[in-house]
N, C-alpha and C positions, 0 to 999 in steps of 0.2 A: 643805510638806516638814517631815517630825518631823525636827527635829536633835539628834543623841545624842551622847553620850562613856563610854568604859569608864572606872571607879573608877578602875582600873591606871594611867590616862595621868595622873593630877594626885599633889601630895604631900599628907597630911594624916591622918587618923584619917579613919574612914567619912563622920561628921554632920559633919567640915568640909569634906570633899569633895563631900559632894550639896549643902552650903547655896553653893560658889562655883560648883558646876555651876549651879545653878537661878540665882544671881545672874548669870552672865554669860547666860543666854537661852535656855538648853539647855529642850525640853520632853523628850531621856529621859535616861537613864541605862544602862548596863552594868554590876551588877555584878558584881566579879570574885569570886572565890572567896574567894580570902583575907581581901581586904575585911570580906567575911560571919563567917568562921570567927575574924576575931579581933575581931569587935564584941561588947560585953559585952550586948548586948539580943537581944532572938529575934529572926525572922525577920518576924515578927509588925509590930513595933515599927520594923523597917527598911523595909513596908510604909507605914507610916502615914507614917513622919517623910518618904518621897519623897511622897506623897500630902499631905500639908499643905506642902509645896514647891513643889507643881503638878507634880512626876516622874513620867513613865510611866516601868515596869521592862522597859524592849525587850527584855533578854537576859538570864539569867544562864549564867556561864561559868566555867575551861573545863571540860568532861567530859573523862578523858585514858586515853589507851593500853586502849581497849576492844575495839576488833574484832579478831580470828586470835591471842588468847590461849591456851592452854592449858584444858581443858575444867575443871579442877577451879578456874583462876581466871577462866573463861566465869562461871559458874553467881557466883560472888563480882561479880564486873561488872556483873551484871543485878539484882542485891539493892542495889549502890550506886545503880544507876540509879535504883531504886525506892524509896528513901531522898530520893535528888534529887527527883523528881519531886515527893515530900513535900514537902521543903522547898521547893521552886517552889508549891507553893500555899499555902504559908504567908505565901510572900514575895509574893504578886500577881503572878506573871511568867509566860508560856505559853510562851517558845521559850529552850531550852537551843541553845549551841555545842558540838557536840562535834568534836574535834583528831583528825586521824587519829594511828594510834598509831606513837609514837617508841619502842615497847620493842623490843630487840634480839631479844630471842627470841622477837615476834609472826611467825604463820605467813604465806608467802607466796600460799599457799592463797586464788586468788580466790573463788573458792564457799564458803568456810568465812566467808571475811570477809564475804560477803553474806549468809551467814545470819545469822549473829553483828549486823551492822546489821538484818535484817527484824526477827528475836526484838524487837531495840531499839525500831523502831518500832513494832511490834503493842504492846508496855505503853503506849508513848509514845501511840498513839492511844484507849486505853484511858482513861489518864491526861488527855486533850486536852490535849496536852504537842506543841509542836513541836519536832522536832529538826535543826538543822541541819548539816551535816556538811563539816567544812573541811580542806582538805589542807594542813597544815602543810608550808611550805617544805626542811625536816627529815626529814618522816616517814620512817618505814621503808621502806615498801610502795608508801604512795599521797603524792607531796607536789608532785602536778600537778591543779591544778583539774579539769581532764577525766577523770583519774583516778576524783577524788572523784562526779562526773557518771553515769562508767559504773558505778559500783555502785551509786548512789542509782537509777538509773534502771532498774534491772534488779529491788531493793526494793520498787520502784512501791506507794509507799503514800505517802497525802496526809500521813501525818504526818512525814514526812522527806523534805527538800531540801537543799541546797546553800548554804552560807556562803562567799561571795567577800568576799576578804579582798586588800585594793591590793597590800600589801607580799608576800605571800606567791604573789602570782598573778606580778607585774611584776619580782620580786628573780633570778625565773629567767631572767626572759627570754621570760616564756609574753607570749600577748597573749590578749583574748576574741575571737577568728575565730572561733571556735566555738560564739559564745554561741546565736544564732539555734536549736542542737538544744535547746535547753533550753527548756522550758515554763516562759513569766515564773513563774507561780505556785511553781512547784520553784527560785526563787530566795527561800531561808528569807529571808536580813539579807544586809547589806552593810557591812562595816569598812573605813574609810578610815586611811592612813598612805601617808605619802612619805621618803624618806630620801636621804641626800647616795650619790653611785655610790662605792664603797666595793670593793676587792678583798681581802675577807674570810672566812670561813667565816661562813655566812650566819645560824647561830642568835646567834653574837656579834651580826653584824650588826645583827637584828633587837631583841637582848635590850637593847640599848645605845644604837642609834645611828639611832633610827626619830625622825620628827618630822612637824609638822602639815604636812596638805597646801601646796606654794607653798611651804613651807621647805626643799625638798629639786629631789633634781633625775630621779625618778621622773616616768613618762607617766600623771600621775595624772588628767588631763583627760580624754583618751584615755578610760582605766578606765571614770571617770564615765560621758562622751557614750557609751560603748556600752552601758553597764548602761540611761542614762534611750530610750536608744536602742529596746532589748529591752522596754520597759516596764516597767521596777524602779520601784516608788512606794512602796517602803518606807520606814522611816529611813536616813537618812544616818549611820553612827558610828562616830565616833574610836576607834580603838585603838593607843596610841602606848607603847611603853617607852624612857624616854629616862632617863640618869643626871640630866641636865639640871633637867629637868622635874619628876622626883621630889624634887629637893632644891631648889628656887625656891618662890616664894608660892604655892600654888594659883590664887588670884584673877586674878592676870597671865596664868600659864596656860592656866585655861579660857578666859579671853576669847579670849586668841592663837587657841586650839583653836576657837573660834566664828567667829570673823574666816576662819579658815582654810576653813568649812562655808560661808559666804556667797562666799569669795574662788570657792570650788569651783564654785561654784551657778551664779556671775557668769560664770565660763569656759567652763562647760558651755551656758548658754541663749546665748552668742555663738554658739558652732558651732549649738546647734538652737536658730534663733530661731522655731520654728513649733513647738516641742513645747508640750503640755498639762502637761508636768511642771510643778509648782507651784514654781517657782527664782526666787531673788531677782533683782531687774531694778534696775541700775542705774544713773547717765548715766554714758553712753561719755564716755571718757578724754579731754580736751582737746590740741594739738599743744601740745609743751615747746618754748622755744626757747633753753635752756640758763639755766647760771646767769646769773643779772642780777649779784648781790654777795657775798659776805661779811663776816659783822659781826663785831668784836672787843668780848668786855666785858673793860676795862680800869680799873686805877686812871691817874690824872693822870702821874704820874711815867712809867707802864708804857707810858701813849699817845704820849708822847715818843718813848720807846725802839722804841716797834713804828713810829712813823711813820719814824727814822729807818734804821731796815733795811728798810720799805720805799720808803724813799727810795734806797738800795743797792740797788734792781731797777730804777730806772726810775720807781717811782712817785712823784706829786705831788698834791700837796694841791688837789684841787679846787674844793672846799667847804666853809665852816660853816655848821651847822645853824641856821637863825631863832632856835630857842629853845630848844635843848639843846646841852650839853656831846659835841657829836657833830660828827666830822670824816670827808669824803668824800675817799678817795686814788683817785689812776686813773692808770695806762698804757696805753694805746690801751682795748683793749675789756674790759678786765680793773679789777673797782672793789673797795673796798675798804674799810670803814665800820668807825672807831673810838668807840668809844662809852664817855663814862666821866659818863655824867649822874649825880648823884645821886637816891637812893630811886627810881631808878627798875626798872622790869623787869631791864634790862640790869647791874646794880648789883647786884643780889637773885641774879644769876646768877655775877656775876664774887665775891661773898661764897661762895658753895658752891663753886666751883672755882675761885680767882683767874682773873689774866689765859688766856682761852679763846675758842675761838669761840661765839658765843654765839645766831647764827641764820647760814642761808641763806636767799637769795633767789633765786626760779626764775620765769625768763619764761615765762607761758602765755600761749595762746591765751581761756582761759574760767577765772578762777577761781573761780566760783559753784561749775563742777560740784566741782572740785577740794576745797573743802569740803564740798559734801553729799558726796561720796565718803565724807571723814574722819568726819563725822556720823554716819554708815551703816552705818561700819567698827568705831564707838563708840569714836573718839579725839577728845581737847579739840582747840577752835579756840579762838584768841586773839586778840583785837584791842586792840591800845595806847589811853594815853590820847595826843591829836592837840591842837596848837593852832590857831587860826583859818585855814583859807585851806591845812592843811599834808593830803601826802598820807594815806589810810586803806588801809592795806596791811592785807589779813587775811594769818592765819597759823594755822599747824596746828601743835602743840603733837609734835615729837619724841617718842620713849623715854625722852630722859634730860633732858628740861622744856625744851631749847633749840626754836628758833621756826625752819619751813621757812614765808617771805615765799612770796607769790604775787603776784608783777607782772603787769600784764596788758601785751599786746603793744601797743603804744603809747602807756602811757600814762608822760610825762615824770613819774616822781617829782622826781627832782632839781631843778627849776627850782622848782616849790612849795618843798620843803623847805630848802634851800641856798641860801647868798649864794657864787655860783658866780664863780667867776675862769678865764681861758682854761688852756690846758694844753698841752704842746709834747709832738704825737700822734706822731710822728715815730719808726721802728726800735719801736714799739708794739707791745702784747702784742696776742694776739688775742681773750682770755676767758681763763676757768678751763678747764684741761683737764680737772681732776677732784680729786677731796678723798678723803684715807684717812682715815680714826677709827679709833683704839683705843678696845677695849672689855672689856668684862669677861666670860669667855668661855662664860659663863650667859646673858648679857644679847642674843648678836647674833640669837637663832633673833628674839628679839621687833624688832629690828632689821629683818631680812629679811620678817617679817611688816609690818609698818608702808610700805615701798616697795612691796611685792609689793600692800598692797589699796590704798591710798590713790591711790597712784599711777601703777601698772603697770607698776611695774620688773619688767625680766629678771633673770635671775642666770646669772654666769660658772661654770665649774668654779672650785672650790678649788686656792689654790696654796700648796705647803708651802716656807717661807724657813726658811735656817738663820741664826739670831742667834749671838753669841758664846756663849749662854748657857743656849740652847733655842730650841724652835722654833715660830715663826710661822706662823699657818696668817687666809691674806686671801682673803676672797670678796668679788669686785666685783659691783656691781649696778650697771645702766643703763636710759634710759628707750628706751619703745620703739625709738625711731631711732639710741639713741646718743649726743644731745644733751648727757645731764648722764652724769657718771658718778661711781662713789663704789666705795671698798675700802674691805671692814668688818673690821679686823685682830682678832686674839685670840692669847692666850699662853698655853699651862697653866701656865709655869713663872714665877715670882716674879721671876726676875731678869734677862729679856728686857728690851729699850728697850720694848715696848708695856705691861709688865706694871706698872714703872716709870712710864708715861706716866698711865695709871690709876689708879695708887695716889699718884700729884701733883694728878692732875683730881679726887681721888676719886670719880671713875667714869667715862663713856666721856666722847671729848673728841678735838680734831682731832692729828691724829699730824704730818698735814702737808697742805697746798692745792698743788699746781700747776699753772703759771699755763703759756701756750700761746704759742709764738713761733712766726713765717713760718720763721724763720731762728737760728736757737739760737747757730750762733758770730759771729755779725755784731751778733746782739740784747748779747752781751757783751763784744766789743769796743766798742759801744756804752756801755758802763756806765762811769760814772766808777770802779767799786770794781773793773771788769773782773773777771780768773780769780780777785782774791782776795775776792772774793763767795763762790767755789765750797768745797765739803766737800774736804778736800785724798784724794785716790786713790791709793793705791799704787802705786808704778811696774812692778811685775809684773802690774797686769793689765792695764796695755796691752803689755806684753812677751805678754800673752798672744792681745792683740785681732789681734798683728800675725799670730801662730802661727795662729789662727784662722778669718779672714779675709785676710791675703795682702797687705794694703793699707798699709805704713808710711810713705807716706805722711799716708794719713786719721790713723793713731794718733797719729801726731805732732802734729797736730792737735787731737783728742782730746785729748791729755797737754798742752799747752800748758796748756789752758783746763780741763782736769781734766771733760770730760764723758762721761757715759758713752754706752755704744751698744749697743745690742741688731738682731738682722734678723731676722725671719721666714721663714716656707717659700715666701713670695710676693714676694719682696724688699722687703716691707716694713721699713723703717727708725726707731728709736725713739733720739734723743737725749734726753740730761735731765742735768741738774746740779742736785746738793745744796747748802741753805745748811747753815751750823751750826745747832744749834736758838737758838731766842730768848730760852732758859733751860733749867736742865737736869731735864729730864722731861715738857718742853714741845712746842709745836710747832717746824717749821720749813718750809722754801719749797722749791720746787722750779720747774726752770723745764724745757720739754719743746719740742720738735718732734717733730712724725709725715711721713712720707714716706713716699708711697705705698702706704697705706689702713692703715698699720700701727693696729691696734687693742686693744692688749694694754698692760702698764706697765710692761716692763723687768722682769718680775720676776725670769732670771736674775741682775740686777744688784744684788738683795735684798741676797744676804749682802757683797757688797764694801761695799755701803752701810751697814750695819747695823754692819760688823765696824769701819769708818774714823770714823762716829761714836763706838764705843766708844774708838780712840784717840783723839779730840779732845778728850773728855772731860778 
């Protein structure tokens, strides 16, 4: 499989966008037009420099607003053409994209527009110039793939085909049903891009807010298995306009964007495990069986303080470490690792962002695959230094350098590592129910790429919070089954709690963990700190739970103990109570019950929450 990216999708001047192309693995390239027009060297010279990179030039792009013109700017359209076509052989590249046309005044004249493309092709085969011809989502005339089909097919010349394009084919709502009329060979290129479902006027959409495959929540699998389906063995390539993207590293970037070609490749030879298509093959996923722990990097003083709030949930000190400055806390099935070794990894981490979380650790079934995965994906793996007789937990290196542990299903770390003491399991947590991070709202697309190949996380829809201050926009992710779950938060605005939590973490960093109870008001009667553990709530909005749902009893309830409550359309039920944070711009706790399959996070109860931290402050 050639895997390509268009210049357009990275940030940089031309020569530093082809050298992180070629550095992350790409063998072609797309250039875009502009790219070309504001490089200070010929055409010549952008030849050579892909060609000493190892680049093939799949495409250059885009041709615009040429067919049902005006006859005296027909005759002008066929001369640029013939210019291009020049500079395509200067440049080393055989197949132009051309846009159906977005000018207002193009004719709607189906026969005129077919000539107007045949004229195109006859120079273009003249030229041995392919052209391919794409319906832009926009167009005037033609901006349905079929569209573009029926006039190239009526053309009938081998020098022009059809450019399918993800975002511009799946942004309508088209699907390929219809690929099978098309002769593989009249499919010119194929551009890939996925995007978040968005209710916009679709050229914003696409200009702004396109992202790599697996980052978005487009049928981009789909796309593929019918294109490798039809017999498409062309290149694969990116064509993504993201605000994002154009202003990040490139290097990060492209890889994302490469990770994204292989995530694709992976998803595609599942559904066809008997194609010839030439698609990455990778080991299937291992079963998760949720989080095993959470580690804090802390200083001395700080590990004090975090043990003694979470001595305020219930938990107790399990264990110390044989031979680190490291403490196990646990309530029932929920654990919890403070760490303030010196010079150590954990120490090198709490120095860049103080006291933070500093790793997860997740029970699998297999963690060999789980890092060639990472390996494959071209993310670091890390392995600690170990003293004699003590567990060797590998780990896969995060976004932002913190460690995701891989436990294997049975194997006791604890009794190696820890001078373990008994624990009173009793009114017990059940596990982690899940972790939010704030992040930097550049940094989460690399985020969602990291679960999405490593791992095989799913992705939720986006949900938009309103803070005191601005607004919060959190995507969860989860593994296949559900097992682990995780909210990737982000802020555009500076003076959000997440925006704050980032600019304390200097950079992404846990917002809050919560941890999982049988019984949510029993598990707090239980607590010596009881309701005043909890975030204090306004008394209007259970004045409002009662208007709402009917039950004052339950709110009463509820307000005693300051918890909140959300239901679903299935009577699913979601309690949870807030701590205060455990310094200000840090994290804090959260404790949850689900009732009857409820599977969501309370996020109508975002801004109450968001609004009663800002006055505890």
């Amino acid at each position: 499989m050639l895997r390509s990216i268009a210049t357009v999708s990275i940030s940089g001047t031309l020569p530093e966008k082809l050298s992180a192309i070629a550095d992350a693995g790409y063998q072609g390239v797309e250039i875009f037009e502009n790219d070309l027009l504001y490089y200070t060297g010929s055409p010549a010279d952008i030849r050579q420099m892909a060609a000493d990179l190892g680049l093939q030039i799949t495409l250059f792009q885009p041709f615009r607003d040429f067919e049902g013109a005006n006859r005296t700017q027909f005759a002008t359209n066929l001369e640029r053409a013939r210019r291009k076509f020049e500079l395509m052989h200067q440049l080393g590249c055989d197949t132009l994209l051309l846009c159906s046309s977005v000018a207002p005044d193009t004719s709607p004249d189906i026969d005129l527009q077919i000539s107007d493309l045949r004229a195109l092709a006859e120079l273009a085969e003249r030229e041995k110039i392919k052209v391919g011809y794409e319906a832009l989502a926009w167009g005037t005339h033609v901006n349905h793939w079929h569209q573009a089909w029926q006039r190239v097919k009526v053309v009938d010349s081998p020098a022009m085909g059809i450019v399918l394009d993800s975002f511009h084919v799946l942004a309508l709502g088209d699907t390929l049903a219809r690929l099978d009329d098309v002769p593989v060979e009249k499919i010119t290129f194929l551009q890939l891009a996925d995007a978040p479902v968005m209710k916009m006027d679709v050229l914003e959409w696409s200009r702004h807010f396109r992202c790599f495959p697996g980052q978005g929540e487009l049928p981009v699998v789909e796309f593929a298995r019918a294109l490798t389906q039809r017999g498409y063995r062309g290149p694969w390539s990116l064509e993504v306009f993201n605000d994002g993207f154009r202003a990040s590293p490139n290097g990060a970037t492209a890889k994302d964007g490469y990770r994204s070609l292989l995530w694709l490749e992976e998803q595609t030879r599942q559904q066809l495990p008997d194609t010839d298509a030439d698609l990455v093959s990778l080991p299937e996923l291992p079963q998760f069986h949720g989080p095993e722990f959470i580690e804090f990097a802390t200083s001395p003083a700080e590990a004090k303080k975090l043990g003694a709030s979470l001595g305020q949930m219930g938990f107790q000190q399990q264990g110390t470490h044989r031979s680190k400055k490291v403490s196990l806390w646990q309530n029932g099935g929920a654990r919890v690792v403070v760490n303030h070794q010196p010079h150590s990894w954990a120490d090198h981490f709490w120095q860049r962002h103080g006291v933070s979380l500093c790793a997860i650790a997740l029970r699998v079934s297999d963690s060999a695959v789980i890092i060639a995965r990472a390996k494959a994906y071209g993310y670091a793996t890390w392995q600690g230094d170990v003293g004699p007789n003590e567990s060797t937990i590998p780990a896969v290196c995060a976004p932002d350098g913190s460690l995701i542990y891989l436990v294997e299903e049975g194997d006791d770390i604890y009794a190696r590592d820890f001078e373990l003491q008994p624990t009173d399991s009793a009114n017990g947590l059940l596990g982690i129910d899940h972790l939010a991070l704030g992040m930097e709202a550049d940094s989460r697309d690399n985020w969602v790429m990291f679960f999405r190949t490593v791992f095989g996380f799913t992705l939720e829809h986006e949900q938009t919070m309103p803070d005191p201050y601005g607004l919060v926009r959190s995507l969860a992710v989860h593994s296949p089954q559900g097992e682990i779950r995780l909210a990737l938060n982000i802020s555009q605005s500076r003076a959000t709690q997440i925006a704050r939590s980032v600019a304390c973490y200097q950079g992404a960093g846990l917002q809050h963990a919560a941890f999982a109870c049988a019984d949510l008001p029993a598990t707090l009667d239980a607590l010596p700190s009881g309701s005043a553990l909890a975030l204090p709530i306004p008394a209007n909005y259970y004045d409002d739970l009662r208007a709402r749902f009917g039950d004052s009893e339950q709110a009463e309830t509820l307000q005693r103990q300051q918890i909140l409550y959300d239901r679903d359309s299935s009577s699913g039920e979601f309690l949870h109570v807030y701590t205060r944070p455990f310094s200000a711009g840090r994290f804090f706790f959260e404790l949850t019950e689900r009732r009857n399959g409820y599977a969501q996070y309370g996020a109508v109860n975002a801004a109450v929450r968001l609004s009663a931290m800002q006055y505890s402050e």
